[in-house]
Structure formats: structure tokens, C-alpha cells
TIZA-647685 format. One line per field, with one value per atom (N, C-alpha, C, O, CB): residue in three letters; x, y, z; residue number from 1; atom name. Coordinates in nm, 3 decimals. Glycine has a CB too. Example, Ala and Ser with C-alpha at 12.3 -4.5 7.8 and 13.67 -1.06 7.14 Angstrom:
! TIZA-647685
residuo	ALA, ALA, ALA, ALA, ALA, SER, SER, SER, SER, SER
east	1.319, 1.230, 1.320, 1.424, 1.131, 1.285, 1.367, 1.290, 1.341, 1.408
north	-0.569, -0.450, -0.330, -0.332, -0.447, -0.225, -0.106, 0.003, 0.114, -0.060
up	0.780, 0.780, 0.780, 0.846, 0.905, 0.708, 0.714, 0.787, 0.804, 0.572
num	1, 1, 1, 1, 1, 2, 2, 2, 2, 2
atomo	N, CA, C, O, CB, N, CA, C, O, CB
! end
This chain:
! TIZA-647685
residuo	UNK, UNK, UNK, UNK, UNK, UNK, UNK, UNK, UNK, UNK, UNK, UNK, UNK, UNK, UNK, UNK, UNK, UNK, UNK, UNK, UNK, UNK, UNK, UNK, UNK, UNK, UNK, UNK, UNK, UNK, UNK, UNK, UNK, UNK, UNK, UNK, UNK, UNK, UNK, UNK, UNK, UNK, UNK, UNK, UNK, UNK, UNK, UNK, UNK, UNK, UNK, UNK, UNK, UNK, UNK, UNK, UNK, UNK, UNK, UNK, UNK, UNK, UNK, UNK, UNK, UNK, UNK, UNK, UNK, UNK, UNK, UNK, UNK, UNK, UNK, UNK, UNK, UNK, UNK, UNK, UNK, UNK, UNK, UNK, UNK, UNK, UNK, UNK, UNK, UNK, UNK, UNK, UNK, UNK, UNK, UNK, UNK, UNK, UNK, UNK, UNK, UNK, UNK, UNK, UNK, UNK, UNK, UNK, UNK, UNK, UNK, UNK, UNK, UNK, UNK, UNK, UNK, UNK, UNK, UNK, UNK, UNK, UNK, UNK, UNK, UNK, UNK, UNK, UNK, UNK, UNK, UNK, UNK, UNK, UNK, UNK, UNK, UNK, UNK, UNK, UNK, UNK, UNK, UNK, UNK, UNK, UNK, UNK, UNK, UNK, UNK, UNK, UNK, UNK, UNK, UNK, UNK, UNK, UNK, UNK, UNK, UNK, UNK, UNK, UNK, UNK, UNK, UNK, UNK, UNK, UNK, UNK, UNK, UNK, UNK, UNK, UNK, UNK, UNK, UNK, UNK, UNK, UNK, UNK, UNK, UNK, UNK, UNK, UNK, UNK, UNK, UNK, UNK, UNK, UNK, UNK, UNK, UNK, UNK, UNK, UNK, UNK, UNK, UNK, UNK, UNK, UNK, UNK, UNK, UNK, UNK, UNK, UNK, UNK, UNK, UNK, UNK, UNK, UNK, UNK, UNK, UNK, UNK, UNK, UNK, UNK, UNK, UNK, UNK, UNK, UNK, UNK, UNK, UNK, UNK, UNK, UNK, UNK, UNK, UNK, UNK, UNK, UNK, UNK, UNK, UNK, UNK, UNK, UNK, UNK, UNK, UNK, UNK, UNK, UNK, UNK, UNK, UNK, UNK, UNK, UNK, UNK, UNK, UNK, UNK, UNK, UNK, UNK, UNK, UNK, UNK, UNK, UNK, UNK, UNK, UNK, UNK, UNK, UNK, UNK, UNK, UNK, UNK, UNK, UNK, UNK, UNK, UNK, UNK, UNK, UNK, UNK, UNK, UNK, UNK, UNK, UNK, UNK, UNK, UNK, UNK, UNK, UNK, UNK, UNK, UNK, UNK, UNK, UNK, UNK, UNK, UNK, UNK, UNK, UNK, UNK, UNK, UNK, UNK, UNK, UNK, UNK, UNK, UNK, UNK, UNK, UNK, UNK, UNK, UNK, UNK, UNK, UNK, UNK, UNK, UNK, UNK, UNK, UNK, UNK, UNK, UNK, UNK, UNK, UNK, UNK, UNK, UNK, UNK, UNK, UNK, UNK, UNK, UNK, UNK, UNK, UNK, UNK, UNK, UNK, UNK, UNK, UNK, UNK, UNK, UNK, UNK, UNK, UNK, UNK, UNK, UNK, UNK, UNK, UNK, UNK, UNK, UNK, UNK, UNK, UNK, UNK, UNK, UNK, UNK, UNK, UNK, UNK, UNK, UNK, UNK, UNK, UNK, UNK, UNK, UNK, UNK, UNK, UNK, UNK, UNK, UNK, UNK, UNK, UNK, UNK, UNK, UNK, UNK, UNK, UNK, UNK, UNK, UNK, UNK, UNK, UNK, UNK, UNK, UNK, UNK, UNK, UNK, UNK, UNK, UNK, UNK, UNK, UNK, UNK, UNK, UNK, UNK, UNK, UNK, UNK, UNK, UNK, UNK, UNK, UNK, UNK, UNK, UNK, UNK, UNK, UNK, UNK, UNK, UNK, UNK, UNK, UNK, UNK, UNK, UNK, UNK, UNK, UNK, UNK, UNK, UNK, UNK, UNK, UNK, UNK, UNK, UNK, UNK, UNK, UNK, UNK, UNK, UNK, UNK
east	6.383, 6.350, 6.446, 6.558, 6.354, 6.413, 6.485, 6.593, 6.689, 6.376, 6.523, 6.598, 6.629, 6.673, 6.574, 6.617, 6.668, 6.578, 6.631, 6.939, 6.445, 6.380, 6.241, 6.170, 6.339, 6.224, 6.177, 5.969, 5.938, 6.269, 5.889, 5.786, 5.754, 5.724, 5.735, 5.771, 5.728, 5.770, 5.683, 5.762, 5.957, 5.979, 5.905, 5.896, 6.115, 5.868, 5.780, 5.644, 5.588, 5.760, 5.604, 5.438, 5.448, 5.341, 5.316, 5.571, 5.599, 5.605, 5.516, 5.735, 5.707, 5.709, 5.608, 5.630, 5.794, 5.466, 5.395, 5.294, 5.220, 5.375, 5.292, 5.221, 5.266, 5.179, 5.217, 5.383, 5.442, 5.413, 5.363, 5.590, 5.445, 5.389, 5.221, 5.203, 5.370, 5.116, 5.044, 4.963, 4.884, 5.046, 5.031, 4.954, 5.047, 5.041, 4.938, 5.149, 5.222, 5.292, 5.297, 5.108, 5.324, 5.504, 5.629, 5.719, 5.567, 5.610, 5.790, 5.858, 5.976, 5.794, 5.816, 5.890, 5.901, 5.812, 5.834, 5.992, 5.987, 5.870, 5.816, 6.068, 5.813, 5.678, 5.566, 5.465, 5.643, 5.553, 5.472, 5.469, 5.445, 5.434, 5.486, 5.566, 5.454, 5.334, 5.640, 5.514, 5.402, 5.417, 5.526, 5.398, 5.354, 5.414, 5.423, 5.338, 5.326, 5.518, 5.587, 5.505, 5.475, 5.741, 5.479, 5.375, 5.228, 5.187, 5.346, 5.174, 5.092, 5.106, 5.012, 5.032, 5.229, 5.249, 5.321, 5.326, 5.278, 5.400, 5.424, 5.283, 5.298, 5.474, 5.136, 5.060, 4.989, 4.918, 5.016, 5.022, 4.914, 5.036, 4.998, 4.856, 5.221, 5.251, 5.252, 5.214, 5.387, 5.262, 5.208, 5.119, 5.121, 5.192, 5.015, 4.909, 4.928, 4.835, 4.764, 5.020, 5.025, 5.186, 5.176, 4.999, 5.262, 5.421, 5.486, 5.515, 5.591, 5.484, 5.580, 5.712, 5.779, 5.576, 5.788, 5.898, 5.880, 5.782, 5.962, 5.995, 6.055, 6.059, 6.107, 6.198, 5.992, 5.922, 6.068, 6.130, 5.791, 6.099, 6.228, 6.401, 6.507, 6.239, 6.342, 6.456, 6.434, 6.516, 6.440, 6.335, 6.272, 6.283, 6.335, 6.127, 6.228, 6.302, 6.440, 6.463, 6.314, 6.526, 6.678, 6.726, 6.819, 6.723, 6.704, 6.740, 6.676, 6.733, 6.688, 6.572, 6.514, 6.596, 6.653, 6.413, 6.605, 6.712, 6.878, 6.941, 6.717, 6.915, 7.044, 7.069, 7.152, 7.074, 6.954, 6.945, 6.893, 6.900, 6.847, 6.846, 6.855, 6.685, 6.658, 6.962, 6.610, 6.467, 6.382, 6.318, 6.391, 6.406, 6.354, 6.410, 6.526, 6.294, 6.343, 6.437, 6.303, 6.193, 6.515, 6.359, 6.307, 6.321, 6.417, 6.345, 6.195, 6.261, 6.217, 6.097, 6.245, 6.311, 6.287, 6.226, 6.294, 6.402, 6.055, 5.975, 5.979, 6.053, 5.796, 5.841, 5.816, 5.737, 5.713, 5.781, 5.694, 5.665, 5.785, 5.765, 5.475, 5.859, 5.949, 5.862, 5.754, 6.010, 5.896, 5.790, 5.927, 6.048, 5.700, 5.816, 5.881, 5.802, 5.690, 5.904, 5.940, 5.902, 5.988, 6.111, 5.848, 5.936, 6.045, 6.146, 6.093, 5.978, 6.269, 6.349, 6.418, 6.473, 6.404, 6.420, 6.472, 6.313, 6.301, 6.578, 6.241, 6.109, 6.160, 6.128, 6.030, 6.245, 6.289, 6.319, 6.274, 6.385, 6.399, 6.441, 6.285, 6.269, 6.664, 6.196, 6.136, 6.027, 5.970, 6.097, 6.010, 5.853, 5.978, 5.921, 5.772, 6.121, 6.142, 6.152, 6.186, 6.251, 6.117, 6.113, 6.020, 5.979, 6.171, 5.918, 5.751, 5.711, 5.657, 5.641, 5.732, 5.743, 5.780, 5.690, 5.839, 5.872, 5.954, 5.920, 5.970, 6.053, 5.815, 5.737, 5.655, 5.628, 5.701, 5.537, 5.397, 5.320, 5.197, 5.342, 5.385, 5.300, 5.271, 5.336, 5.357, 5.107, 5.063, 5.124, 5.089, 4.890, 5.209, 5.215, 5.242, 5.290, 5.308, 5.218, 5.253, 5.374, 5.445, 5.182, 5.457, 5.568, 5.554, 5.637, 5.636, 5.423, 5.433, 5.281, 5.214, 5.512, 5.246, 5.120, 5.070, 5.130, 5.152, 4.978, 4.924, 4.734, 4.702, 5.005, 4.650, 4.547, 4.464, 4.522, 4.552, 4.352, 4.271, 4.179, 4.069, 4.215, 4.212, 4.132, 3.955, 3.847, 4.165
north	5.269, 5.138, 5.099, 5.151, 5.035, 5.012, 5.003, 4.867, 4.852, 5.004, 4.762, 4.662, 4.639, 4.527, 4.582, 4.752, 4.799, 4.643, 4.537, 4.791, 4.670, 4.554, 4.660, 4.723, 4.399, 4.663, 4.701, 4.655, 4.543, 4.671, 4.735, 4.724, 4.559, 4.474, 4.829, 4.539, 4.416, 4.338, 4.282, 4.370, 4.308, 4.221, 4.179, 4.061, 4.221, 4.274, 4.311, 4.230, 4.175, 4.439, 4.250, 4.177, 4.050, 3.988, 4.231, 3.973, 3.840, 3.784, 3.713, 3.820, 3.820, 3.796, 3.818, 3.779, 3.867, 3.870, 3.894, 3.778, 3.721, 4.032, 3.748, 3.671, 3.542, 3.456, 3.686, 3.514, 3.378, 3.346, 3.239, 3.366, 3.448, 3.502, 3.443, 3.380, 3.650, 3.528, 3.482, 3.330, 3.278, 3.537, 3.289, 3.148, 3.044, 2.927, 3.119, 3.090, 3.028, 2.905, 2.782, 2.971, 2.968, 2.860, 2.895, 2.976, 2.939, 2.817, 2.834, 2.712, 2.709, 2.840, 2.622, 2.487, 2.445, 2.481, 2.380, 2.372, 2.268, 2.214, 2.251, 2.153, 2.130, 2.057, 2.160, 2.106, 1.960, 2.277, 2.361, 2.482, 2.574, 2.369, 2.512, 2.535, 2.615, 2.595, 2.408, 2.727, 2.820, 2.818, 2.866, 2.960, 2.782, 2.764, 2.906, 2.995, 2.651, 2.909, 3.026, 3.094, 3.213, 2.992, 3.033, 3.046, 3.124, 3.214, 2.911, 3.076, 3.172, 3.286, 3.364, 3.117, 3.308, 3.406, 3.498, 3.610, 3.389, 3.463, 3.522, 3.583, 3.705, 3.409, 3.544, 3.598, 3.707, 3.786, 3.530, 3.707, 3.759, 3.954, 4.065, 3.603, 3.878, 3.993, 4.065, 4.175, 3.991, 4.082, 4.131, 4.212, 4.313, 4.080, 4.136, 4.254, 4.371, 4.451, 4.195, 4.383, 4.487, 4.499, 4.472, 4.399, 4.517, 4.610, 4.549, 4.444, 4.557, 4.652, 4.592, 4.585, 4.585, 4.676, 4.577, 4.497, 4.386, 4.320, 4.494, 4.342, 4.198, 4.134, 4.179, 4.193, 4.000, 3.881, 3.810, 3.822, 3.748, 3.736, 3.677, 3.742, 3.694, 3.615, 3.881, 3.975, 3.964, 3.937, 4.151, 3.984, 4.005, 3.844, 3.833, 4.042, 3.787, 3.628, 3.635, 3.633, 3.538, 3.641, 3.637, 3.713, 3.652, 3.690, 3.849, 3.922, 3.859, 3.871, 4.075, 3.801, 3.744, 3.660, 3.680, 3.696, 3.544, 3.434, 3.491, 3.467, 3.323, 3.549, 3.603, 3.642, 3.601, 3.703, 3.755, 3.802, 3.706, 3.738, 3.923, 3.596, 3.495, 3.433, 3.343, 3.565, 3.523, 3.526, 3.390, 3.324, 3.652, 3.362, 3.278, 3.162, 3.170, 3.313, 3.021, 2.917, 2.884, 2.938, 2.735, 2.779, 2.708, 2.593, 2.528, 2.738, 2.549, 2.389, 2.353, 2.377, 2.262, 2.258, 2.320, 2.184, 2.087, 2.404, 2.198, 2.081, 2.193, 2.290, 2.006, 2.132, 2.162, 2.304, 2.352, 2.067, 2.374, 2.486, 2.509, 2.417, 2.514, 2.579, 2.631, 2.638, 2.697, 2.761, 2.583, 2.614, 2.691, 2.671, 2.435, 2.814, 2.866, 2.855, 2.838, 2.983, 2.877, 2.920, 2.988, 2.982, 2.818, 3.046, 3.111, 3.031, 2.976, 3.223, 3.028, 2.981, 3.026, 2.953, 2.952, 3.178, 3.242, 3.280, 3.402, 3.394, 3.234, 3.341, 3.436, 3.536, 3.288, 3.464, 3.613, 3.674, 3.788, 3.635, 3.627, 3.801, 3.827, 3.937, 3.797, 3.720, 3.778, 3.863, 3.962, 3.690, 3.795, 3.837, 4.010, 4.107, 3.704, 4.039, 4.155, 4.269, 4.381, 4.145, 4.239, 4.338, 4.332, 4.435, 4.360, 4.237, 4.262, 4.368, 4.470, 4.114, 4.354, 4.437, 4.564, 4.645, 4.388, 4.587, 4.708, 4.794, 4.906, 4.683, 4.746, 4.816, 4.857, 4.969, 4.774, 4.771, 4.851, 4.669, 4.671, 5.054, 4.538, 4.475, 4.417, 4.422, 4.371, 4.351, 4.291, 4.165, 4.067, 4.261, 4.161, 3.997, 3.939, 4.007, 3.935, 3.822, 3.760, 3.725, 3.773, 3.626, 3.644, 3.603, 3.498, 3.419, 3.649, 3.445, 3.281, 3.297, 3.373, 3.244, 3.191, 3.160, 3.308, 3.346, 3.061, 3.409, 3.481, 3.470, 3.450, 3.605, 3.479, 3.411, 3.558, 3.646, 3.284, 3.577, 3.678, 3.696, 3.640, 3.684, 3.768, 3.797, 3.758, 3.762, 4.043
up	-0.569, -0.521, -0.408, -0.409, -0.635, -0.310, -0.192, -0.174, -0.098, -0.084, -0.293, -0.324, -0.418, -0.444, -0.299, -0.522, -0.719, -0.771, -0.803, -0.780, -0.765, -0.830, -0.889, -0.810, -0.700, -1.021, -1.076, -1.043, -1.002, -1.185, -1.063, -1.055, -1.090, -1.007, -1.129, -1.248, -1.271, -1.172, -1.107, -1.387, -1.124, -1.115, -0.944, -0.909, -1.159, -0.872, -0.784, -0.772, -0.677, -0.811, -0.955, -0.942, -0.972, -0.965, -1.045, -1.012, -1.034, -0.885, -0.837, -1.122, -0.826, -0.665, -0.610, -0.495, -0.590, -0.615, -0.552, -0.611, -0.531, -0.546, -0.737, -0.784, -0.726, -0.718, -0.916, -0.686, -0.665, -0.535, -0.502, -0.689, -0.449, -0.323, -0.212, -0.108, -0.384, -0.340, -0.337, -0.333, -0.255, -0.379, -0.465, -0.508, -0.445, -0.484, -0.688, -0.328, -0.213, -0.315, -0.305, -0.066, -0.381, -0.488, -0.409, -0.432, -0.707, -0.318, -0.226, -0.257, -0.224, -0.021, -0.307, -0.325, -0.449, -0.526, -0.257, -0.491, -0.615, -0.645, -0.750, -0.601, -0.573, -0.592, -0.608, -0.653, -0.465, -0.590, -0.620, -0.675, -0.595, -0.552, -0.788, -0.881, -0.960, -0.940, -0.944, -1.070, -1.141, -1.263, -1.296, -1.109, -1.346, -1.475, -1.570, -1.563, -1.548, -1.641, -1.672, -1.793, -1.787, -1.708, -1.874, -1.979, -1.963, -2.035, -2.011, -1.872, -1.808, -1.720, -1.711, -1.757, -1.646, -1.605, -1.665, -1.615, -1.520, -1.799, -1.932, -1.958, -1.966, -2.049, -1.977, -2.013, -1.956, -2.018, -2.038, -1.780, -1.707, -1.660, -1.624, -1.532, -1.700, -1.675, -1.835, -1.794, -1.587, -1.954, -2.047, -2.086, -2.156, -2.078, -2.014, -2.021, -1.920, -1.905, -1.993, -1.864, -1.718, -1.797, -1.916, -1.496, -1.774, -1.834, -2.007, -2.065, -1.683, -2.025, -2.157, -2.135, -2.239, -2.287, -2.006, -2.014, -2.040, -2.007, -1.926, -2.117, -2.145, -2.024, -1.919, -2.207, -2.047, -1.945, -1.902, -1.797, -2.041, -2.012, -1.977, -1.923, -1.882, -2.094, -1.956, -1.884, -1.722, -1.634, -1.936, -1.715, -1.623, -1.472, -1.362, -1.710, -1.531, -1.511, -1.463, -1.342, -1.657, -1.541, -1.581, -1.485, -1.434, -1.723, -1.417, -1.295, -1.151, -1.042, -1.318, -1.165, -1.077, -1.018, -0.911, -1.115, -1.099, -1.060, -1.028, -0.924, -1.197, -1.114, -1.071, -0.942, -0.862, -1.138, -0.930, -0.771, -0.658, -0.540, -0.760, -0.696, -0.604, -0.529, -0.449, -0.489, -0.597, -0.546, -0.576, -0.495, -0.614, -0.758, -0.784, -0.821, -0.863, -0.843, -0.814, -0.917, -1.028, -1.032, -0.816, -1.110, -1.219, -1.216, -1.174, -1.324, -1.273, -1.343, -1.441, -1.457, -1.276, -1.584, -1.678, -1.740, -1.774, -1.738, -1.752, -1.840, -1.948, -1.961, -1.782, -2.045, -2.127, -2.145, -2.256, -2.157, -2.005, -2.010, -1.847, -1.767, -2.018, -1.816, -1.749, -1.615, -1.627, -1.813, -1.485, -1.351, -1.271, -1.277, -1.246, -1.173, -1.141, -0.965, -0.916, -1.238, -0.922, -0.804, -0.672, -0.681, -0.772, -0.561, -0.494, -0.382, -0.286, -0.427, -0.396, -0.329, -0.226, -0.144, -0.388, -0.222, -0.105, -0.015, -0.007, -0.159, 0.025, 0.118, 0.163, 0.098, 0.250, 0.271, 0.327, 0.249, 0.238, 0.412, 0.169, 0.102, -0.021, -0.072, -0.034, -0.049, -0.124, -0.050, -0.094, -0.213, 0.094, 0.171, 0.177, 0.128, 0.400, 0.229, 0.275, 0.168, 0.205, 0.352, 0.005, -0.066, -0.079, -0.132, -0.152, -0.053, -0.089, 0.011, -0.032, -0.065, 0.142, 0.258, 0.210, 0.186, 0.359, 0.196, 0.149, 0.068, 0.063, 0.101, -0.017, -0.113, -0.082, -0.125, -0.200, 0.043, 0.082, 0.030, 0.023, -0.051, -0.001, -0.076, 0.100, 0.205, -0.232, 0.046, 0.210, 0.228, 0.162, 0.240, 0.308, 0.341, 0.461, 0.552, 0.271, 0.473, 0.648, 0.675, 0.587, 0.698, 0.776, 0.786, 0.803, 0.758, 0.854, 0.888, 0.961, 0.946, 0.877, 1.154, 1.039, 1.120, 1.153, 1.253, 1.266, 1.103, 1.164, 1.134, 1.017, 1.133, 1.212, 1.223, 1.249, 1.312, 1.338, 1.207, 1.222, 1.329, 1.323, 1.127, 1.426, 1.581, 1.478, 1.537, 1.678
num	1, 1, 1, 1, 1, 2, 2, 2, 2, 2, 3, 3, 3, 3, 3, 4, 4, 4, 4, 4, 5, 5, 5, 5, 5, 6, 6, 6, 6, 6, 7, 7, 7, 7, 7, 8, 8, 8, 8, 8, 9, 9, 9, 9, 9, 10, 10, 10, 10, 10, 11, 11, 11, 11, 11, 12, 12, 12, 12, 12, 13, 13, 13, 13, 13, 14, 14, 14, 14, 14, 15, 15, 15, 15, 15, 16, 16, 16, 16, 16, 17, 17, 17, 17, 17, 18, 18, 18, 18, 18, 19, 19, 19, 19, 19, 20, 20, 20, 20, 20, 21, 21, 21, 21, 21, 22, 22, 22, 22, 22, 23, 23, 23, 23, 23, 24, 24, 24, 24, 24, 25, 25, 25, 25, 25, 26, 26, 26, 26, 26, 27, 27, 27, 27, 27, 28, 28, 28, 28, 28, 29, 29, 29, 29, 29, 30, 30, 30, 30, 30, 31, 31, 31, 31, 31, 32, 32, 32, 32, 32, 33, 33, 33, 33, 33, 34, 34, 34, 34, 34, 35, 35, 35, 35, 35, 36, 36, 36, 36, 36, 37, 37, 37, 37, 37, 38, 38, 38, 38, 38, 39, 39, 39, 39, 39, 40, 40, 40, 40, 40, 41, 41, 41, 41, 41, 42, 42, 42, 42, 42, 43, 43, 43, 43, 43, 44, 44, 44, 44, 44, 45, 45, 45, 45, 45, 46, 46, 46, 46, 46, 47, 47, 47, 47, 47, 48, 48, 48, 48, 48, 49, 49, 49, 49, 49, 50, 50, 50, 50, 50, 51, 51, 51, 51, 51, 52, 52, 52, 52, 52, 53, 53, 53, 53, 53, 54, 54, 54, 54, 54, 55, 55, 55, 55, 55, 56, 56, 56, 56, 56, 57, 57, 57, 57, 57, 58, 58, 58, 58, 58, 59, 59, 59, 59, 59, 60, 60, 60, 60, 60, 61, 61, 61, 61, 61, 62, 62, 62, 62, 62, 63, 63, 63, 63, 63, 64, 64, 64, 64, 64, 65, 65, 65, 65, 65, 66, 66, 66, 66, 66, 67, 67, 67, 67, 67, 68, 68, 68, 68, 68, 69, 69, 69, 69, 69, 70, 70, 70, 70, 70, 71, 71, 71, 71, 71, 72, 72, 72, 72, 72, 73, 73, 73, 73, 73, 74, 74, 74, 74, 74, 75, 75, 75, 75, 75, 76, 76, 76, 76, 76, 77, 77, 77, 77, 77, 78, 78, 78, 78, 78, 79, 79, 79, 79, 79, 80, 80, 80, 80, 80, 81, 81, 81, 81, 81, 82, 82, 82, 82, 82, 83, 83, 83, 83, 83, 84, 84, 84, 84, 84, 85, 85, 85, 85, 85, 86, 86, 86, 86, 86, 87, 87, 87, 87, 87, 88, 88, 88, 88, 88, 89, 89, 89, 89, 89, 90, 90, 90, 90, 90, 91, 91, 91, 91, 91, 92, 92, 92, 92, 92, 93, 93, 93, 93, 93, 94, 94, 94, 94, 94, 95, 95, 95, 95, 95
atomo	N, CA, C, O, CB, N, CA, C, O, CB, N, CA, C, O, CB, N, CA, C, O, CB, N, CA, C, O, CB, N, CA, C, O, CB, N, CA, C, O, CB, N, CA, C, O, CB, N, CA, C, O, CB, N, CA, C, O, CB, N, CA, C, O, CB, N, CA, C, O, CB, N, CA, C, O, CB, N, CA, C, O, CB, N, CA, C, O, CB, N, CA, C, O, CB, N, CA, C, O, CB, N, CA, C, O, CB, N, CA, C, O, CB, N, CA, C, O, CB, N, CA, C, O, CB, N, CA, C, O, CB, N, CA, C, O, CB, N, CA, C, O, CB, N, CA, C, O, CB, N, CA, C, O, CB, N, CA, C, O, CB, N, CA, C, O, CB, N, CA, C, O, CB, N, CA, C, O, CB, N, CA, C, O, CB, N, CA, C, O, CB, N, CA, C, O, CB, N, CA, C, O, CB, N, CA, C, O, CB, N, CA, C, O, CB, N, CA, C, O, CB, N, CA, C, O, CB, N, CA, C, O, CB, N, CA, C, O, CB, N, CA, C, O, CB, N, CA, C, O, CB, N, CA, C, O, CB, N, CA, C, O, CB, N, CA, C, O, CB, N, CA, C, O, CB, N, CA, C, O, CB, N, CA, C, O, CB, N, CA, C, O, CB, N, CA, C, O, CB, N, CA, C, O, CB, N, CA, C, O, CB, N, CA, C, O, CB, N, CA, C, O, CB, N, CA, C, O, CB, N, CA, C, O, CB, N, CA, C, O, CB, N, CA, C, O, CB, N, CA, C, O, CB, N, CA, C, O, CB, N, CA, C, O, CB, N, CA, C, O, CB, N, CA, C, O, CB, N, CA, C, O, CB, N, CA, C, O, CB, N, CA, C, O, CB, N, CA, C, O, CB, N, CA, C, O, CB, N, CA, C, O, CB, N, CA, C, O, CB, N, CA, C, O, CB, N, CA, C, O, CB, N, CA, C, O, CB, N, CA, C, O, CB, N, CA, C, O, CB, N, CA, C, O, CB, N, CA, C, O, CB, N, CA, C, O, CB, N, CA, C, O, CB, N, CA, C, O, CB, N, CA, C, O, CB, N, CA, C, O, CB, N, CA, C, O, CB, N, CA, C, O, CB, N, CA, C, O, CB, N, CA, C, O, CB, N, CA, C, O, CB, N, CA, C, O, CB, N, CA, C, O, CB, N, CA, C, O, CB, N, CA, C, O, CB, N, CA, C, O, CB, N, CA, C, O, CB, N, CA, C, O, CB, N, CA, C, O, CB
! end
């Protein structure tokens, strides 16, 4: 791996990525994405979490189901990159 981030922690960022959670106010709730990475790796979810944040990718905030979302964009769009995952940087618009 090129940024020592494990597959899962890869499809979380990509999931967060996607459904464009870069801010506090827009936010992913953890409970369901507890459910959706489960069915795809049997690593441990909250391990998984727990390196995330350490390494600086993601934050939290903590209601009654945990919302997550990404706080660094560059470094998450440059390991999504780094892997082969598709993503934009800015404004890019389709000829």
C-alpha cells in the first residue's frame, strides 16, 4: 500500500468521498456505514475508524449514533488517487 491504509479503510474514504461528507454539517452516520462495511471485510469497523482518525483523514461527532466525516480532503482525495479510486479535485465538468 502506498499510504499503509488498508483496503477497508480505503472503502470508508471512498464511501465518504462519494456521498461528499467534507464538513461537520454534513456528516455520515456511523451505524449505517458499520452496516454497509460488514458485509464487504471482516475487519473490525471501529478499529478501523480509530486509525482513520489518528491518521488524520477523518473526524466525528458524537450524537447518539456517531457522524462521520472527512476533515483533511487532500490527503484523503491523494490516497484515493493513489490506489486507482476515481476522483475529481475541483470543478471538473464533462466536455
Amino acid at each position: 500500500m502506498v499510504c499503509d491504509l488498508t483496503n477497508g479503510e480505503l472503502f470508508i474514504l471512498n464511501i465518504l468521498y462519494s456521498k461528499r461528507n467534507f464538513k461537520s454539517d454534513a456528516t455520515y452516520n456511523s451505524e449505517k456505514l458499520k452496516g454497509i462495511f460488514s458485509r464487504k471485510y471482516s475487519q473490525k469497523f471501529d478499529k478501523v475508524l480509530k486509525n482513520l482518525k489518528n491518521q488524520g483523514y477523518i473526524a466525528s461527532i458524537k450524537k447518539a449514533d456517531d457522524k462521520i466525516y472527512i476533515c483533511d480532503f487532500k490527503k484523503a482525495v491523494a490516497a484515493l488517487t493513489a490506489h486507482g479510486y476515481t476522483v475529481t479535485t475541483g470543478r471538473e465538468r464533462p466536455l
